[in-house]
Every structure is written in structure tokens, then in C-alpha cells.
NUMAR-955436 format. One record per residue (C-alpha): x, y, z. Coordinates in Angstrom, 2 decimals. Layout:
R       c1       c2       c3
R        X        Y        Z
...
! end
This chain:
R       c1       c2       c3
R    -6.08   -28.03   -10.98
R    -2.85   -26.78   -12.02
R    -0.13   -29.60   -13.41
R     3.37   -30.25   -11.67
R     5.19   -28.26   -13.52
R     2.63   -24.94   -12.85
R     2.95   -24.93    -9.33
R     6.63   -25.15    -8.94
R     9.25   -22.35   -10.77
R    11.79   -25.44   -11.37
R    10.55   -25.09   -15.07
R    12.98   -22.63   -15.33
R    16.78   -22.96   -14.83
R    17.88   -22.20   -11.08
R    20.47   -19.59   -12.98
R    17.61   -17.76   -14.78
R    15.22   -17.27   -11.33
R    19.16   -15.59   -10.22
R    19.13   -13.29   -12.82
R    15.61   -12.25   -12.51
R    15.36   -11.96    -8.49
R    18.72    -9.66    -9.05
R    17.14    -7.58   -11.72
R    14.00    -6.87   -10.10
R    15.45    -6.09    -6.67
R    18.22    -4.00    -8.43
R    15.70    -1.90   -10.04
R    13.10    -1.86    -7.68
R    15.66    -1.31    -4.98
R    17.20     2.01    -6.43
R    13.66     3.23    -7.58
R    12.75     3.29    -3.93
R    15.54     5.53    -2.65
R    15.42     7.66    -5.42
R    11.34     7.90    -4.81
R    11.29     7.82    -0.76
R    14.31    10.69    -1.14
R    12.12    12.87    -3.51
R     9.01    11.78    -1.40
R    10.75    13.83     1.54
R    11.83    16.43    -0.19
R     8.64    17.45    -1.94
R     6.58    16.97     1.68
R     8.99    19.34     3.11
R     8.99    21.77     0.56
R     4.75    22.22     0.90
R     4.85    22.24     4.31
R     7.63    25.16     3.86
R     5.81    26.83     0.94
R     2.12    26.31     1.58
R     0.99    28.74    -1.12
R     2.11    25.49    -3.45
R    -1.19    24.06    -1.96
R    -3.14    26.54    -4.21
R    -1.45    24.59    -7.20
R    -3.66    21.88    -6.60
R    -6.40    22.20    -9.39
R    -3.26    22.39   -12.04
R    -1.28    18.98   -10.44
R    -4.33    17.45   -11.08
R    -4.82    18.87   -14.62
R    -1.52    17.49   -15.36
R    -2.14    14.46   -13.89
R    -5.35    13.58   -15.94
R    -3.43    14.63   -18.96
R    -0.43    12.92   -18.48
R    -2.39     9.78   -18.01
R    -4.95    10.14   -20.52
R    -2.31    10.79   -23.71
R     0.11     8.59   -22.33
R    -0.89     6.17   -19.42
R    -3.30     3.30   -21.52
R    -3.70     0.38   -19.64
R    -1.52     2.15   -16.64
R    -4.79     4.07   -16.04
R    -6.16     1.15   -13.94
R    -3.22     1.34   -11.26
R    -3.18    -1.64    -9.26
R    -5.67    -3.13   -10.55
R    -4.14    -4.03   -13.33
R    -1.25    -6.21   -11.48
R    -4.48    -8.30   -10.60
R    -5.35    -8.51   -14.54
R    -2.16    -9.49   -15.64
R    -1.74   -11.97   -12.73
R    -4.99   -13.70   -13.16
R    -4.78   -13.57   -17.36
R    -1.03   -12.66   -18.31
R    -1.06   -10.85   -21.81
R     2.12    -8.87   -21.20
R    -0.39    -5.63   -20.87
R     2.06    -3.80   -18.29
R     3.21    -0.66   -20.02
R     7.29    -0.08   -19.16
R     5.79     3.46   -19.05
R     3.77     2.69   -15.97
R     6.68     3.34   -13.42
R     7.42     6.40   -14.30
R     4.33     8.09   -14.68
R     3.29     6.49   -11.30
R     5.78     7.89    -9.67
R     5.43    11.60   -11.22
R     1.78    11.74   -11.03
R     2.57    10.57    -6.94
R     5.16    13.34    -6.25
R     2.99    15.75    -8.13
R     0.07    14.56    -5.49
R     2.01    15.06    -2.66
R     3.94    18.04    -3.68
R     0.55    20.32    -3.97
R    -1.32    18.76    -0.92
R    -3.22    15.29    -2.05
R    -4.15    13.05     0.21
R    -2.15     9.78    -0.65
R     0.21     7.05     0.24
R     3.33     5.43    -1.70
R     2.83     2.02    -1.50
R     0.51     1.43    -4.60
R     3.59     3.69    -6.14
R     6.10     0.84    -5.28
R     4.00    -1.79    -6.36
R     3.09    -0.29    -9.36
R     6.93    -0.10    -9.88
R     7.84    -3.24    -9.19
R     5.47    -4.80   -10.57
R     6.54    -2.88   -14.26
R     9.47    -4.70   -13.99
R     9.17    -7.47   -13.23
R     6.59    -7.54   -16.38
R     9.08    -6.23   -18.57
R    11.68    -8.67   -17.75
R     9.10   -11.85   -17.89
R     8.45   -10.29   -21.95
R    12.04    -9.71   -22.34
R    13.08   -13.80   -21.06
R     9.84   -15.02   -22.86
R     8.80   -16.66   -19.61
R     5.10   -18.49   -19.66
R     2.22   -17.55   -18.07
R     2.37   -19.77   -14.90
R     6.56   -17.84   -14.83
R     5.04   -14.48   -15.30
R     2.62   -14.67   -12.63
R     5.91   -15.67   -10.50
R     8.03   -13.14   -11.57
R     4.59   -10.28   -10.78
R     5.02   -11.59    -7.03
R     8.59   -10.66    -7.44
R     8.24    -7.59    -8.27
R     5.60    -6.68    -6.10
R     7.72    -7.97    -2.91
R    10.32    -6.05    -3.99
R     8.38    -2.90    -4.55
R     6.95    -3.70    -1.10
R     9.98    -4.56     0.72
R    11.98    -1.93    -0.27
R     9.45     1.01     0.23
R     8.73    -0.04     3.59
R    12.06    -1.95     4.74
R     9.61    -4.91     5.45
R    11.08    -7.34     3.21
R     9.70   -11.18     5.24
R     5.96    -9.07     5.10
R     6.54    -8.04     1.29
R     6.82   -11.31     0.31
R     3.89   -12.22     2.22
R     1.98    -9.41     0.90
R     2.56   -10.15    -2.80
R     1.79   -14.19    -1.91
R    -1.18   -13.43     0.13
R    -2.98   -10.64    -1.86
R    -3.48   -13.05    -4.84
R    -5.52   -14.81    -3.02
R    -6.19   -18.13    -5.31
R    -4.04   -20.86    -6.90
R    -1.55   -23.39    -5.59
R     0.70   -21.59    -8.52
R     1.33   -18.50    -5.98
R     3.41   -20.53    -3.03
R     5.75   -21.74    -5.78
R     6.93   -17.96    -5.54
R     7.82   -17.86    -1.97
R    11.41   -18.43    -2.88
R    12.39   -16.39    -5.46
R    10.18   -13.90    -3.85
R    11.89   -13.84    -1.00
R    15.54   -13.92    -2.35
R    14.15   -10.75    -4.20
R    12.59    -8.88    -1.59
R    15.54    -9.24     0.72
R    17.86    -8.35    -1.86
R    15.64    -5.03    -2.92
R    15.92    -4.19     0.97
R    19.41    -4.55     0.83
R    19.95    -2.30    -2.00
R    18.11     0.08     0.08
R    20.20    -0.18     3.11
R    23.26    -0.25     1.38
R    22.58     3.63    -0.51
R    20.79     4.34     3.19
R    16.83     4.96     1.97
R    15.29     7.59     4.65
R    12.88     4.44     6.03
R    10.77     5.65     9.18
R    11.32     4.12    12.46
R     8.86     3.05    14.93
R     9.24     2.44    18.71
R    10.34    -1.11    19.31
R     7.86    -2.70    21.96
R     9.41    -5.00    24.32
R     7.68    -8.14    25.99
R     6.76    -5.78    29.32
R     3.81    -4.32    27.96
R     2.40    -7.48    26.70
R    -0.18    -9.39    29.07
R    -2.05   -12.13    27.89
R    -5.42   -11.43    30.25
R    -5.57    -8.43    27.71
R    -6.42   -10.44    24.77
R   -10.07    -9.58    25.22
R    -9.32    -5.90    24.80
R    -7.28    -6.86    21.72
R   -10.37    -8.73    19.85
R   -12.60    -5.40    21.24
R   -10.18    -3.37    19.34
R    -9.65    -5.43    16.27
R   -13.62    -5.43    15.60
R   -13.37    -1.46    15.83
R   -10.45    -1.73    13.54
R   -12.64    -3.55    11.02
R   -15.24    -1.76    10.93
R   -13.12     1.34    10.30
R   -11.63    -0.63     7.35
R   -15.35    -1.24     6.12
R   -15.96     2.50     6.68
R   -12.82     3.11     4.00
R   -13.50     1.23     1.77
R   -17.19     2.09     1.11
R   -16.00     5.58     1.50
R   -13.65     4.96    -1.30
R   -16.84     3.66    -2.97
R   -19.48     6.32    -2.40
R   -17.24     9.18    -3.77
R   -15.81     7.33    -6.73
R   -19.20     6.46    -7.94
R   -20.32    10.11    -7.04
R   -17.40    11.54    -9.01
R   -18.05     9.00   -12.02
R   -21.12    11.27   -12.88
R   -18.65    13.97   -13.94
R   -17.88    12.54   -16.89
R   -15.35    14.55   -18.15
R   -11.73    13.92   -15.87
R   -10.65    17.24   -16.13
R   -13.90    19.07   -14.58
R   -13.72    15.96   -11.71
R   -10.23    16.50   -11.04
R   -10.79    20.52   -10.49
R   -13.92    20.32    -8.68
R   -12.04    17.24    -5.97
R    -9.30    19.61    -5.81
R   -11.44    22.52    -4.59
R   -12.80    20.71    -2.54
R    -9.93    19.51    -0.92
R    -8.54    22.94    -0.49
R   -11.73    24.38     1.09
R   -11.59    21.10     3.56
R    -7.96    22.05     4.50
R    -8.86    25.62     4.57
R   -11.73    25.09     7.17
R    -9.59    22.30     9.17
R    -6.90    25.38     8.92
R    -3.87    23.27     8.99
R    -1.78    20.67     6.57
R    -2.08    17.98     9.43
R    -4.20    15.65     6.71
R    -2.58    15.94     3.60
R     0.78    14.13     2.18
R     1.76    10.70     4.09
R     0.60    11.88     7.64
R     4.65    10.02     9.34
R     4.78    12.93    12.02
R     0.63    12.37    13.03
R     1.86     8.62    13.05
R     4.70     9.04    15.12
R     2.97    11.23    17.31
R     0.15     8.90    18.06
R     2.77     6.49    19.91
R     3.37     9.46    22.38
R    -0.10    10.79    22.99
R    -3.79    10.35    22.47
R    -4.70    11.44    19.48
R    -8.78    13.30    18.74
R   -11.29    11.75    17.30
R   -11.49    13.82    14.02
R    -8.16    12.26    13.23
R    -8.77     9.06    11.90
R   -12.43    10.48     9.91
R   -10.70    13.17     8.34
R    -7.73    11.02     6.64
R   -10.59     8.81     5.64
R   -12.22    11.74     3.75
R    -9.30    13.10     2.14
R    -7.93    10.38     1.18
R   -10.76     8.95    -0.47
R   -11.85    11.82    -1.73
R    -7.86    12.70    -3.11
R    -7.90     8.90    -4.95
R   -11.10     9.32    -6.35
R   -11.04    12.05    -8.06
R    -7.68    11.16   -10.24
R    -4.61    11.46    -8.19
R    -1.99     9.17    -7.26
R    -0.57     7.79    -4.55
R    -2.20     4.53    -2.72
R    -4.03     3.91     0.25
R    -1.20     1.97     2.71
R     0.34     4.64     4.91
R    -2.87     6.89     5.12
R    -4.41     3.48     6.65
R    -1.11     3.47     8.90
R    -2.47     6.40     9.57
R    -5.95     5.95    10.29
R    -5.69     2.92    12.25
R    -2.75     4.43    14.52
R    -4.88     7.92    15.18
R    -7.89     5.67    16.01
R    -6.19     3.36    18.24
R    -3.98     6.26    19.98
R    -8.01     8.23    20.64
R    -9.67     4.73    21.51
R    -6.35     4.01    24.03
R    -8.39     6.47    26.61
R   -10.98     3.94    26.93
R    -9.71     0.61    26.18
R    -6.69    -0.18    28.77
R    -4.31    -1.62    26.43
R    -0.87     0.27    26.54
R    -0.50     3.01    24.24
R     2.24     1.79    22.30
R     0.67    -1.59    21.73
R    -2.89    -0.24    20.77
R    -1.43     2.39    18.47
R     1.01    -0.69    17.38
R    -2.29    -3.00    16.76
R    -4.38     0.05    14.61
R    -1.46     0.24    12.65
R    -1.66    -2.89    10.86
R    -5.38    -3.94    11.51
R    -6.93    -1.07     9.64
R    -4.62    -1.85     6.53
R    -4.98    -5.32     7.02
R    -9.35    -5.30     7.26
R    -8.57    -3.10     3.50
R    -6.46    -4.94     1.82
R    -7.44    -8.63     3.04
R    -3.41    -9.13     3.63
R    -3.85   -10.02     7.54
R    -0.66   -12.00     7.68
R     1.50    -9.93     6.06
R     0.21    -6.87     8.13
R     0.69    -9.48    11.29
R     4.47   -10.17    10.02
R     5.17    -6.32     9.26
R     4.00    -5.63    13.16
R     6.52    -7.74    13.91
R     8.90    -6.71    11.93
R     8.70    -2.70    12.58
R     7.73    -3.11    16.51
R     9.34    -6.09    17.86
R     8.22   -10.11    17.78
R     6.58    -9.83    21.06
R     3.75    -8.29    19.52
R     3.41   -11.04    16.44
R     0.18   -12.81    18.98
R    -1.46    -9.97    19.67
R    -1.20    -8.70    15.63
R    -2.16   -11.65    14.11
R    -5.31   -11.97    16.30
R    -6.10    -8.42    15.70
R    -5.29    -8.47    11.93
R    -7.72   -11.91    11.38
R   -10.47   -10.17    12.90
R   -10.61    -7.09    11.51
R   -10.01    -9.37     8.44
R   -13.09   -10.51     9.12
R   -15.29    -7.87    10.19
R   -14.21    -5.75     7.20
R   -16.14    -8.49     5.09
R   -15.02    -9.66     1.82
R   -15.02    -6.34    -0.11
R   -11.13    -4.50     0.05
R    -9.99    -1.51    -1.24
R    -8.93    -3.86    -4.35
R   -11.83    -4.12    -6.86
R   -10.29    -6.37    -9.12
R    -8.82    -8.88    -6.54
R   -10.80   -12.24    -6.93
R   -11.77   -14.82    -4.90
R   -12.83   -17.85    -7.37
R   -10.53   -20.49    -8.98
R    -8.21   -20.09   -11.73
R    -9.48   -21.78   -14.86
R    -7.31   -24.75   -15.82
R    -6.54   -22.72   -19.09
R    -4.78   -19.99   -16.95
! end
């Protein structure tokens, strides 16, 4: 069990917390429009010069290389946000951010398969890690100041800032030590979505759904759909498994990352279109207007699996946007739930059965399509929760108690 002063952040002077919630979000904040800004520009400029797409193999070269003379400990992405908050060491290079966010844009720039949210965490999560070293703050402070920055990253990315911080308190998902954070977490979130607003970050909008198309005698449909939506989460995740541990028996990085890259290419080259590369926002968008096929959904699940395993960057958030909203828009022809509240529903239950995050996702439903469909999302999100099982696209993400030394 953790003592009093572990599981509350009063240990540290009220003026301190102020200075680090305003650092992170400041940082974090203005890294996100720069990176969302750069993020559209670079997606533009493939789909306008496709030919870049044959650049692929080399991105990836550079990639590797940039993280195998430079990246250390940054190698392990994500992951290692989990290390440091379950054993802080301080083993967050300040070098992380940047290279993160290079190696993404590269990705994205020559036709990967990726997201941006494990980007913005990785970001946010560097600084808040730099300025825990810098203030000297303890373990039990560090692992505060981590949730921090990983609302922030979070928040601002997404302009979610109520489901960053519960993201970043719900994907650690053990100790008393993590609801301490809620406050500063939230000052900081809000305040990195602020920044945003304030220099006017290109954030996508979704339809807002009002409380017309909700009906409660369609709840059973819902729980139909969330089970679908969990399985489909299962489905990415062991995906994600298979061709990692396939790819692991190329040992050498540079041979992997050529041969995924050709690969890739000779997918999009018999698919013959870009419709499955980069983020996937106009496939997203369109899935709120019209059914979307089948293929959809299984063919962002191969390329984006096969895109991360292979040594590119990115994350796996808005390709699951992507995923669940493509399967929810093909599945709305059978199941007679509206097509703006299905497509609403896949959105966040597919990245919620992945990540194990089934509030947050419930919260950022709410907070991108209206409160009316908070019910309906947080019943779909727990299930597919559930059906997904206890594996996520996390590895290092525990379940067990922290020691008492911790």
C-alpha cells in the first residue's frame, strides 16, 4: 500500500504543480500545432505527388538509422512511458520528441500506415520527464508529472482535453498513486488545449449527434455492435502480433524495414489507390455520410500493422478511428442503428477494446459528437473492453500491484 503522502501531489508546493502544469501544456501545446500543421501538409503533398510513395524503402532506411545511432531507450516508443511510470529512473531521452515526430512525418510523408497519437504522447510525455529531472521531483511526483504530460500530449492532439486526462489516468491501470493526478492533470490538459485554440491547431470536426437519433429500445443493437467492435480490436492486436513476431526473424532492421516497405507498396499498388495509407480523416469523415465496404476496416488493419511492425512511426489511435468507423458505417446496412450513431459508436469502441481506455474513449464520444451519446458509448466501449480480452496493443502495460518500494 502506498503511504499518505504517495497518493496525494500535496508533497509538493501548490506553486510548483503551477509551474509544471504551465510548462508541460506550454510545450506540449505548441508541439501539437506545429506537428498537426506539418501532419497536413506532408499528407497533402503525397496525395499531390504520389511518385513520393516510391520513397518508401529510403524513409524507412532513415528511420532505422536515425533511431538506431541516436534513439537508445526512445527505441521502445510507448512502451517506455509504461517503464518509467511503473520504475522511474529518469530513462526518457529529451531526444525522444523530436525524433518521434521526424521519424512520424517521414512515415506519413512517403505512404506508412500510421496514426499521431503515440507521436503526442511520446511528446508529452518527454517533457514532462525532463522537467520532473530538472525540479528533482520523487518517484511517486514523477509518475504525476508522466500523466501530465501524457494528457497534454493527448488533449492537445485531439482537442479532447476531459478524455486526455482520463486516458493518461486510466491507461496506468494500477495504484491509488494515479487519481492523485487528476488535478494537475487536468489543469494541464485544458491548458495544452487552450494553447491550441488560441494559435488555431487544424483539429478535425465530427458531426455533432443530437438526442433525436437516440432510442433507448436500441440498446440491444448497441451491445450486438460493441461485441463486433471487440472482436475487431482482438483481430488488431494479434495482427499487430503475428507480423511483429514474423518480422523479428529478420534480424537485421534495415533488410525488415525494406522488405515491409515493398510490401506495402505492392499492397497499395494492387488496391490501386492511397485510400489506406497516412491518417485515413477523409475515409473517416466519409463513413458518417455513407456505408462504407467491407475491405475497409481489414485493409487498415493490415497496413497498419504491417507499417508499425516493421519500424515506422506513427501510433495506432486514428487508424483504429478508422477501423472502427469503416466497420460500423459497412455493419450500419444490417444492424438498424442510425448511421451517425453506429459510425459514432465504432469510433471509440475499436480504440477503446485496443487500448483498454473504455472511459476515456466513452468521454471523447462525448466530447467530439455530443453528450447524448455518452450511454450508448460507455456501454459499447465496456464491452468491447471486454470482449477484446486482457491483451491491448500495449505490451508493457501491467495489470499487477505496485511494489511498496515503487
Amino acid at each position: 500500500m502506498y503511504n499518505n503522502k504517495f497518493t496525494s501531489p500535496i508533497g509538493l508546493p501548490w506553486y510548483n504543480w503551477l509551474k509544471i502544469c504551465i510548462s508541460i501544456a506550454l510545450f506540449s501545446g505548441i508541439t501539437s500545432v506545429i506537428f498537426l500543421n506539418a501532419l497536413n501538409y506532408v499528407g497533402n503533398l503525397r496525395e499531390q505527388q504520389q511518385f513520393l510513395l516510391f520513397g518508401l524503402p529510403l524513409a524507412g532506411l532513415l528511420i532505422v538509422f536515425l533511431y538506431q545511432r541516436y534513439g537508445g531507450a526512445a527505441s521502445k516508443g510507448n512502451n517506455l512511458l509504461f517503464e518509467e511510470y511503473y520504475n522511474p529512473k529518469g530513462n526518457i531521452p529529451l531526444l525522444m520528441a523530436p525524433l518521434v515526430i521526424v521519424a512520424t512525418l517521414l512515415t506519413h510523408l512517403f505512404g506508412g500506415s500510421a496514426g499521431r497519437e503515440g507521436t503526442a504522447v511520446q511528446y508529452g510525455g518527454t517533457y514532462a520527464d525532463f522537467i520532473a529531472k530538472k525540479m528533482g521531483l520523487n518517484k511517486p511526483q514523477t509518475r504525476i508529472t508522466l500523466i501530465c504530460g501524457i494528457a497534454a500530449g493527448f488533449a492537445s492532439l485531439f482537442g479532447t482535453p476531459l478524455a486526455g486526462v482520463v486516458f493518461s489516468v486510466e491507461l496506468f491501470r494500477l495504484g491509488k498513486l494515479r487519481y492523485s493526478a487528476i488535478i494537475p492533470a487536468l489543469l494541464t490538459a485544458y491548458l495544452a488545449h487552450a494553447v491550441c485554440l488560441l494559435l488555431q491547431a487544424p483539429h478535425t470536426h465530427y458531426p455533432f449527434l443530437d438526442f433525436r437519433l437516440f432510442q433507448i429500445q436500441d440498446i440491444h443493437w448497441v451491445i450486438l455492435f460493441a461485441i463486433l467492435a471487440g472482436v475487431t480490436a482482438r483481430l488488431f492486436t494479434y495482427t499487430g502480433d503475428i507480423l511483429s513476431h514474423l518480422f523479428k526473424k529478420i534480424s537485421n532492421p534495415y533488410w525488415r524495414v525494406v522488405i515491409g516497405s515493398l510490401i506495402i507498396l505492392a499492397i497499395i499498388a494492387y488496391i490501386g489507390n492511397t485510400k489506406y495509407i497516412g491518417l485515413g480523416i477523409p475515409t473517416i469523415l466519409e463513413s458518417f455520410e455513407q456505408p462504407q465496404a467491407g475491405i475497409d476496416f481489414l485493409a487498415k488493419i493490415v497496413l497498419t500493422c504491417l507499417t508499425l511492425s516493421v519500424g515506422f512511426k506513427g501510433g495506432e489511435v486514428t487508424p483504429l478511428f478508422f477501423i472502427g468507423a469503416t466497420l460500423a458505417s459497412f455493419l450500419s446496412i444490417y444492424i438498424p442503428l442510425p448511421l451517425l450513431v453506429i459510425t459514432a459508436l465504432g469510433f471509440v469502441s475499436v480504440f477503446s477494446g485496443s487500448t483498454k481506455t473504455p472511459f476515456a474513449c466513452a468521454i471523447m464520444a462525448a466530447e467530439l459528437f455530443g453528450i447524448y451519446i455518452l450511454p450508448f458509448a460507455l456501454l459499447s466501449t465496456l464491452i468491447a473492453a471486454f470482449v477484446s480480452g486482457q491483451k491491448g496493443i500495449y505490451s508493457s502495460q501491467k495489470n499487477r500491484k505496485l511494489t511498496k518500494r515503487s
